[in-house]
C-alpha positions in Angstrom: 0.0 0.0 0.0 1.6 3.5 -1.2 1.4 5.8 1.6 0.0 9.4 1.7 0.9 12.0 3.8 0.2 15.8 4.3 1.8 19.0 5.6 -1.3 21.0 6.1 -4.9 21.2 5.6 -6.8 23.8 3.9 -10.2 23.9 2.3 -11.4 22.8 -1.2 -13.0 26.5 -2.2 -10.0 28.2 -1.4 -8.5 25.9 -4.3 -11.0 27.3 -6.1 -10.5 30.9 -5.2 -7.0 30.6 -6.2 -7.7 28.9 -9.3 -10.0 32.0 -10.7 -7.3 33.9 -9.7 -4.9 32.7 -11.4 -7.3 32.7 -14.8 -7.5 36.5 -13.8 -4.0 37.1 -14.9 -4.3 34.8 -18.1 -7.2 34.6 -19.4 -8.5 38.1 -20.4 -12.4 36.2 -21.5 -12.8 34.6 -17.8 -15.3 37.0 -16.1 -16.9 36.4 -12.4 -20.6 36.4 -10.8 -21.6 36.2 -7.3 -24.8 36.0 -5.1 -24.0 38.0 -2.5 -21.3 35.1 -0.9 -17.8 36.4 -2.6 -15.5 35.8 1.0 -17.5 32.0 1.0 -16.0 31.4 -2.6 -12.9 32.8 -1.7 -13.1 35.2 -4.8 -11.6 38.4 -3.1 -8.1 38.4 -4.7 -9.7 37.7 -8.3 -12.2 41.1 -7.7 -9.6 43.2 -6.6 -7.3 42.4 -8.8 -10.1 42.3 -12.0 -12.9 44.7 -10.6 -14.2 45.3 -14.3 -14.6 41.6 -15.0 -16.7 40.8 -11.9 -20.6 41.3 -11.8 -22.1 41.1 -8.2 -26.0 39.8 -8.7 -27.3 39.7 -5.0 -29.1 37.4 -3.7 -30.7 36.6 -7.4 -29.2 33.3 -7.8 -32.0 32.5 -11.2 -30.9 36.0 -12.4 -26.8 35.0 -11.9 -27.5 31.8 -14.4 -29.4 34.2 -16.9 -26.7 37.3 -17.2 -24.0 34.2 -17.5 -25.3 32.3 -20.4 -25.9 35.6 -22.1 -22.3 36.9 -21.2 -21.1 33.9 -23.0 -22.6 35.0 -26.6 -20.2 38.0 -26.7 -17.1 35.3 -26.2 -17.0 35.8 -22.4 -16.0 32.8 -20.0 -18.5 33.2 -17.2 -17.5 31.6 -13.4 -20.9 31.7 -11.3 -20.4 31.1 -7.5 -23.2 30.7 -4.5 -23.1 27.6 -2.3 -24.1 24.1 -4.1 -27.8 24.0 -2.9 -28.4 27.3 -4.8 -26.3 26.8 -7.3 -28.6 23.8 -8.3 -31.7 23.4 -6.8 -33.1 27.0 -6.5 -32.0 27.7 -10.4 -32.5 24.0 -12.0 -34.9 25.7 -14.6 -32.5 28.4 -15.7 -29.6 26.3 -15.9 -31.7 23.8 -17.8 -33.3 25.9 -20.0 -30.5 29.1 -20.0 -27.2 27.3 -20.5 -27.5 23.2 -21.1 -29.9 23.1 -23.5 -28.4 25.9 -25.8 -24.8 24.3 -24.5 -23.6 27.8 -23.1 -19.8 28.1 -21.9 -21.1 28.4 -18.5 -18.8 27.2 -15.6 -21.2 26.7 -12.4 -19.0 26.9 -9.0 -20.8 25.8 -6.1 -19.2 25.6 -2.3 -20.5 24.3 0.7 -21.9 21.3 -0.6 -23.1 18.1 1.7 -22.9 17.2 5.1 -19.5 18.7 5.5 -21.6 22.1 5.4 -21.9 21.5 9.2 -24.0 23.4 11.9 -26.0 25.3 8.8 -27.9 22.1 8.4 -30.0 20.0 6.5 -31.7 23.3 4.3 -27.9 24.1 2.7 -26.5 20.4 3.0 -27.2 19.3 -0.4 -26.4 16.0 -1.5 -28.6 15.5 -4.4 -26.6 18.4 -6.7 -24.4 15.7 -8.5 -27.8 13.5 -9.4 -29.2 17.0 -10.4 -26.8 18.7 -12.8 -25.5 14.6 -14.0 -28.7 14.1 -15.9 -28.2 17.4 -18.2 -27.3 16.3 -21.6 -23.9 18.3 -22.2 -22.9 18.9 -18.8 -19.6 18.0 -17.3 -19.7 17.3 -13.4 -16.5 17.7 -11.7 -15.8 16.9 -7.8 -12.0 17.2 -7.0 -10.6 15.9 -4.1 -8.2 18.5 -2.2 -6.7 22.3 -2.6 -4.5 21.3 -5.4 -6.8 19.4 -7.5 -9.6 21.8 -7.1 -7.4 24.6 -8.2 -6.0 22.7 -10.8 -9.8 21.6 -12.2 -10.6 25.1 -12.0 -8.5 26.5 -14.6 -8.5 23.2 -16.6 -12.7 24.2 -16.7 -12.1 27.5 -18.4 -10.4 25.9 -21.4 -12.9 23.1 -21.9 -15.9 24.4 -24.1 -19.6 24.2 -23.1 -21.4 23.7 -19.7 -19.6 22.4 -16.7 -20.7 21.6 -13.0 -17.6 22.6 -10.6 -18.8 21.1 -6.9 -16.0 21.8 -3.7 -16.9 22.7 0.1 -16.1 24.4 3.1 -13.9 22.3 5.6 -10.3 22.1 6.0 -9.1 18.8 4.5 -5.2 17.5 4.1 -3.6 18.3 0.9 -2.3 15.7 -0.6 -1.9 15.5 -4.5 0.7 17.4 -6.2 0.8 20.7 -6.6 1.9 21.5 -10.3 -0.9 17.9 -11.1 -2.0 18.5 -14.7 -6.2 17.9 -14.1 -7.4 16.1 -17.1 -11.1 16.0 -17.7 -13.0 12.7 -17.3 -9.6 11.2 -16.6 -9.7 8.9 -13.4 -6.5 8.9 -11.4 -5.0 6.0 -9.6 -4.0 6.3 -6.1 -3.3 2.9 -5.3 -2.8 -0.3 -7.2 -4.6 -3.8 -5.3 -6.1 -7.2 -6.3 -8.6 -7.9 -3.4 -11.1 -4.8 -3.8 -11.6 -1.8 -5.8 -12.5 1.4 -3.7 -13.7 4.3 -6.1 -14.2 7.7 -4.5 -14.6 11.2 -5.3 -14.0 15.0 -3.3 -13.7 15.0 0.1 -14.2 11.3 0.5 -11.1 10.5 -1.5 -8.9 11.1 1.7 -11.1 8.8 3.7 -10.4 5.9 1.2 -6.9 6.3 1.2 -6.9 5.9 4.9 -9.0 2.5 4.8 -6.5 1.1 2.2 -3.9 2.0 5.0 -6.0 0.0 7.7 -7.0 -3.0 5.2 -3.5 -3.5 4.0 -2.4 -4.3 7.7 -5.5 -6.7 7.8 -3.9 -8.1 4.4 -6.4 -6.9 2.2 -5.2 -5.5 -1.1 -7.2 -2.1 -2.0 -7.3 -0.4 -5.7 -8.0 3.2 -4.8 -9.2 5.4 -7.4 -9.9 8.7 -7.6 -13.3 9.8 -10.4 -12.9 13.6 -10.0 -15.0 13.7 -13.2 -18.4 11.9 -12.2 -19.4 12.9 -16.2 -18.2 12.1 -18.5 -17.0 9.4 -16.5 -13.9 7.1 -16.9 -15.1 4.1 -17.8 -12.1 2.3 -19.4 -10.6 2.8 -16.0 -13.5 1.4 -13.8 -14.2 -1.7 -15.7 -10.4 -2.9 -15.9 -9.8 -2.3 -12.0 -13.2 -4.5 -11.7 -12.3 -6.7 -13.9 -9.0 -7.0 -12.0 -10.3 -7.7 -8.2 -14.0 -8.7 -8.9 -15.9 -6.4 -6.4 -16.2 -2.2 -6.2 -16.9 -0.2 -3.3 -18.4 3.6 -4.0 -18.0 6.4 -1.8 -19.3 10.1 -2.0 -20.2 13.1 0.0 -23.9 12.1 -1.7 -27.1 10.3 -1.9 -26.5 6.8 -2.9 -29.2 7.9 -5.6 -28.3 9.6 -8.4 -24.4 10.1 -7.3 -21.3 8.6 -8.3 -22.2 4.9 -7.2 -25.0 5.0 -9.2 -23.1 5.5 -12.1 -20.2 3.1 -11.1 -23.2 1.3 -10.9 -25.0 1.5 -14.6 -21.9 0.8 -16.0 -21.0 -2.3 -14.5 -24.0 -3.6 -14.9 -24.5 -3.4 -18.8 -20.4 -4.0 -19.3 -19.2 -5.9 -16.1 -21.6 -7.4 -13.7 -19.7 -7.1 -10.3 -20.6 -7.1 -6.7 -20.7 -3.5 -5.5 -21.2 -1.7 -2.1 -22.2 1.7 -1.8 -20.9 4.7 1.1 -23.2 7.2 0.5 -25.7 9.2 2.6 -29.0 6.7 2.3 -31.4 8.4 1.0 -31.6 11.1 3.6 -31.4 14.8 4.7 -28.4 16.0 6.6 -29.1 17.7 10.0 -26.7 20.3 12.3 -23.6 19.0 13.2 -19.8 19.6 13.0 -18.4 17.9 9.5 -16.8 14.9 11.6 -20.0 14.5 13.4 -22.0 14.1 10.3 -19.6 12.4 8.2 -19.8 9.4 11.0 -23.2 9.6 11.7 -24.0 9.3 8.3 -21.4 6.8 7.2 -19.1 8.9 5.1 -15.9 7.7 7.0 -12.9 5.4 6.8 -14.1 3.3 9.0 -17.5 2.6 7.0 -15.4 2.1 3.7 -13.8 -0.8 5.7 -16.9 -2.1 6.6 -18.2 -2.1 3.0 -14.9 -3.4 1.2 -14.9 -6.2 3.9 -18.9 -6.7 2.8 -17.9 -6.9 -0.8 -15.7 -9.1 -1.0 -17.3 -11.6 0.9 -19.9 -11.4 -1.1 -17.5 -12.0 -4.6 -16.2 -15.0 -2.5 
């Protein structure tokens, strides 16, 4: 089992913050839009430094997805960002109607999203956004894992043409994938080669795979851990031979279990690869008030459930 470790923690937006940023100073066409949350996203140092290509909206979240798909018609690059429950679910029919189904060059950034949201609760935890903005024809869904790869996806978003769904959040998480990464788009990257199980994650519950690969490896259990940043399009060449390989797939995600990243894992193996697969997802459920460790155990988004699962799993593939 290749070992991970980690010098410091920092959150997910902040990637993305740094990422716009850095499109400021080389991308003259990337232009910004808020509702009303800019220190949230983490956009303060692309505003000051761009003040004439940054539109604050207000709390007008339907009205953010309008001015962006029409910014795009005069060549523009627009980056929305409001937290992922509004950024979805409050403006499904403008993003539907406004940007997917013309295929506008729209680049939807949305923070805060599930459980990891904490105390704010069950009304902003959403966990149904990847399900949501998944079934759009044309859309790309990304989820990153830490403050490197979110940074990196953000600036690989801006050169990729039509609509894409850009989902981070709010908690400090280690860093732990390299810093000058190239982010390819619906490319899965492997973090660990095994035999016994394959463990497929994606954002913040990356990390918590990597750490059950630690803890089955002493229990001799050989874990393939792969990281699907891009939920769509999705890396199929890379699922199906690591299933192929070990015969059984555990999911995990910062999600429902419906409509997520398992359920896609999920589609795919069974019309190409029939194999044995365990979910670690939220069930089906709304969040509630907690802090992020709190609800990430409750709710059985931890290492420790991924161990249970990949333990699951294979006994039922033996």
């Amino acid at each position: 089992m290749k070992k991970y470790t980690y010098t410091e923690k920092k959150d997910t937006r902040s990637g993305f913050g740094a990422g716009l940023a850095e499109l400021g100073r080389t991308n003259d066409k990337v232009v910004a839009l808020c509702a009303d949350l800019t220190p949230s996203l983490k956009m303060a140092e692309f505003i000051k430094e761009n003040p004439e290509r940054f539109f604050q909206i207000g709390i007008a979240e339907a009205n953010m997805m309008g001015i962006a798909a029409g910014l795009t018609i005069g060549g523009y690059i627009p980056f929305t960002g409001t937290f992922a429950n509004f950024s979805t679910g409050r403006v499904y029919d403008q993003i539907r109607q406004s940007i997917a189904y013309s295929g506008k060059n729209v680049k939807i950034c949305a923070s805060h999203a599930g459980v990891t949201l904490g105390e704010d609760g069950a009304t902003h935890q959403i966990l149904e956004d990847i399900g949501l903005m998944k079934m759009l024809p044309g859309m790309t869904v990304i989820n990153p894992c830490d403050y490197n790869q979110t940074k990196a996806a953000t600036i690989a978003i801006a050169a990729h043409e039509g609509p894409v769904y850009l989902r981070f959040g709010r908690p400090s998480i280690p860093i732990f994938t390299p810093a000058d990464q190239k982010f390819e788009i619906g490319k899965a990257v492997m973090f660990n080669e095994g035999t016994d199980v394959t463990i497929i994650a994606t954002g913040h519950l990356v990390w918590e795979a990597i750490q059950a690969g630690e803890v089955l490896a002493e229990k001799g259990i050989s874990a393939e851990i792969i990281n699907i940043h891009t939920i769509k399009p999705l890396d199929e060449e890379a699922i199906i031979t690591s299933a192929a390989k070990t015969g059984c797939v555990v999911t995990c995600e910062e999600h429902n279990y419906l409509g997520g990243l398992g359920e896609s894992v999920a589609g795919l193996l069974a019309t190409k690869l029939p194999t044995p697969l365990e979910f670690v997802a939220t069930m089906d459920t709304f969040g509630e008030s907690g802090t992020p460790a709190q609800l990430m155990e409750k709710y059985g988004l931890s290492s420790s459930a991924i161990i249970e699962k990949a333990e699951k799993v294979i006994a039922r593939k033996n």
